[in-house]
N, C-alpha and C positions, 0 to 999 in steps of 0.2 A: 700630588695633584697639580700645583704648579709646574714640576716639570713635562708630565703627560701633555700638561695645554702648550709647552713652549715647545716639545715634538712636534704635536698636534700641526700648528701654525708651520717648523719647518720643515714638515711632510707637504702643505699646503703649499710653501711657496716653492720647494723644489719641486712638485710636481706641475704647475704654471711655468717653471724654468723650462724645464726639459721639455712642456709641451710646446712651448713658443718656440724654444729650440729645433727641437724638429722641423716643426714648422717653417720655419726659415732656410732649414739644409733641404726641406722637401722642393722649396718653391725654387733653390736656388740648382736642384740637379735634375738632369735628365728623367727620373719619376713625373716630375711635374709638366715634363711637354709631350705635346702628339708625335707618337714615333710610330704610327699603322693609320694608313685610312684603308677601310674596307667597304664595298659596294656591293650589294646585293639584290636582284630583281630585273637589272638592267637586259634589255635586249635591240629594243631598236638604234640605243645609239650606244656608246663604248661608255665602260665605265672609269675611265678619264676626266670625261665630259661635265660631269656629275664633279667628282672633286675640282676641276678646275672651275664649276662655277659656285661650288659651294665654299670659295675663296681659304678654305681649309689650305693649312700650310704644316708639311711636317716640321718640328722642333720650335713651335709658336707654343703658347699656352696652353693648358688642357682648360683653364679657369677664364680665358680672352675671347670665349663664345659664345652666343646667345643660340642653345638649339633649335629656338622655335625661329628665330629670321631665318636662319639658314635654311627651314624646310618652309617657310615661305618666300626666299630667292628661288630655289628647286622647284615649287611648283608652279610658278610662272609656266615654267616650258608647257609647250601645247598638251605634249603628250604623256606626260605626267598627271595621272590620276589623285595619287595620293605621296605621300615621302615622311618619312619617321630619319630623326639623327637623334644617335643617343652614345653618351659616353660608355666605352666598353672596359672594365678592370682600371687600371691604372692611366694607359698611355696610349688606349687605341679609343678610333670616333667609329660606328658601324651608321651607314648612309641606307636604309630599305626602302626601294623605291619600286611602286604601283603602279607600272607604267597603262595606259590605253590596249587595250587588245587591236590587232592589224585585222583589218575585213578584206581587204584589195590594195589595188592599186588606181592609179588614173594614168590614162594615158596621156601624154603631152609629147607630141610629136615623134620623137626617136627616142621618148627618156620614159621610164613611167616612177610616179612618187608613190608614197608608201599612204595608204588610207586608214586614218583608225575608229575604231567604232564611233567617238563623239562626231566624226565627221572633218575632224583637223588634217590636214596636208604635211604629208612631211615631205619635202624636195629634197632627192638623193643628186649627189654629184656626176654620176657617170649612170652607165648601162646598169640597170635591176635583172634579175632572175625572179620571174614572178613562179612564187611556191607557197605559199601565204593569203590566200582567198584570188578570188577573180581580179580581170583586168575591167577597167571599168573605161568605156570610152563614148564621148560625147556629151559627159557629165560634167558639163564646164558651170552649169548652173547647179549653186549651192543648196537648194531648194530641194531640186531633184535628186540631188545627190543623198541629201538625208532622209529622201522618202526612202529611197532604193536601199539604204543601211537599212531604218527600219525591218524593212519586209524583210532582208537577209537572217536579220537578228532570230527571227521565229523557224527560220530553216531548220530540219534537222540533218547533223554533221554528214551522214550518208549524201544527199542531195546537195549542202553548199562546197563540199568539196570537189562533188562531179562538174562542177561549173566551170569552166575554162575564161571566159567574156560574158560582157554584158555591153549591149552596144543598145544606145538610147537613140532609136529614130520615131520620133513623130510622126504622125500623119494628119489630116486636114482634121479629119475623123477623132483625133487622141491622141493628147497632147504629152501622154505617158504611156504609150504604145517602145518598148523595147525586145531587142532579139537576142534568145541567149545562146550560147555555142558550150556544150556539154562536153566533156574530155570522152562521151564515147561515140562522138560523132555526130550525134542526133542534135536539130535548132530547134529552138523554142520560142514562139511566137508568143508574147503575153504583155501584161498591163501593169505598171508600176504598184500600183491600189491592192492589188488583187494576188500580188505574186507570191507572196510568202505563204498563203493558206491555200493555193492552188497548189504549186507547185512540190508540196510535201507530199504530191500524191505520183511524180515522177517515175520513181522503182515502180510500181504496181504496178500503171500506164507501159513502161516501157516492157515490162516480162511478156505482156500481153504482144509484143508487133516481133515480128520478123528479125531476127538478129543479123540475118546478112545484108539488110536494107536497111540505112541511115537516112531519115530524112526528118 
C-alpha cells in the first residue's frame, strides 16, 4: 500500500514535469508564434490593409494578443461593418471582415470616390471605373445624399442596376427635384422623397413607349 501511494505521488509529479516541460519547449519554438495571417471578406480595400492595421506580426506570439482590441482597431475604418479575429489551429490568426456594401459613386470633379450604403466616402487615388451602382453628382450635401441612399435601398436589382447617374438639380419649386440617366437611354425626371416607390415601376412604364425613341 505504501508503495502504490509513493507511485501514486511519482506518477503525480512526473506528469507536472513533463507537463511544465512542454510547456516551456512549446512557448520556446515556432508552434507557439503566428506563421499565417489570413483575410477574408475584404473588397473595397486590399487585404494588406487589414493586417497592417491589425498590427499583427508574423513570428510575434500567438498568446501577445487581445482578439477583441484588434477587431475594435479594425473597426474604426469607415467602411467596416463588422470584423471577427480568431486564432486558427496552432500558428495561424484568421481576420473576417464585413465590409459596407458600395451603392455609387460621387462625383468630384475628374475623380469619383466610392459610396457605401451607411452613406461614408471612400476617396480613391486616381481615375475609378464606375461598375458598382450609379455615379452620383451634385451630392456634395450629406443630407441629401442619405435621402438618395435610402430610396435606392428599396429599389429592385432590375431597376438600380439600369441607372447609369443621378444628378441632383433643384429648382425654385423642389428642393430635391433630381435627373436620372438610365444605361438605356431614357431620363428620368423625379423627386428625392418619392423615388424608390415610383420608380420600381420603370420596366412596365418603359415596355409600354417606343423602343426606337429615347427620351
Amino acid at each position: 500500500r505504501r508503495r502504490r501511494r509513493t507511485n501514486k505521488k511519482f506518477s503525480i509529479l512526473l506528469f507536472l514535469f513533463v507537463t511544465t516541460l512542454l510547456i516551456v519547449l512549446y512557448f520556446q519554438s515556432s508552434y507557439s508564434q503566428v506563421q499565417k495571417i489570413t483575410v477574408d471578406g475584404e473588397k473595397l480595400v486590399p487585404k494588406e490593409l487589414y493586417i497592417e492595421e491589425s498590427t499583427l506580426n508574423i513570428s510575434e506570439s500567438m498568446w501577445s494578443f487581445n482578439e477583441s482590441k484588434i477587431e475594435n482597431l479594425l473597426a474604426k475604418n469607415a467602411w467596416v461593418e463588422s470584423v471577427q479575429v480568431k486564432r486558427k489551429w496552432l500558428t495561424s490568426v484568421h481576420i473576417q471582415v464585413n465590409e459596407f456594401h458600395q451603392i455609387g459613386y460621387l462625383e468630384d470633379g475628374d475623380f469619383l470616390h466610392i459610396i457605401l450604403e451607411n452613406g461614408q466616402i471612400i476617396k480613391t487615388d486616381g481615375q475609378v471605373l464606375p461598375k458598382d451602382g450609379p455615379i452620383f453628382s451634385g451630392f456634395d450635401n450629406e443630407k441629401n445624399r442619405l435621402r438618395m441612399i435610402k430610396e435606392l435601398k428599396v429599389l429592385d436589382s432590375e431597376v438600380l442596376t439600369g441607372i447609369s447617374q443621378i444628378k441632383y438639380a433643384p429648382t425654385e419649386n423642389d428642393a430635391y427635384s433630381i435627373l436620372v440617366f438610365m444605361n438605356d437611354g431614357n431620363e428620368v425626371k423625379a423627386i428625392i422623397p418619392s423615388f424608390g416607390e415610383k420608380m420600381n415601376f420603370y420596366p412596365s412604364i418603359v415596355s409600354q413607349l417606343n423602343p426606337e425613341v429615347k427620351g
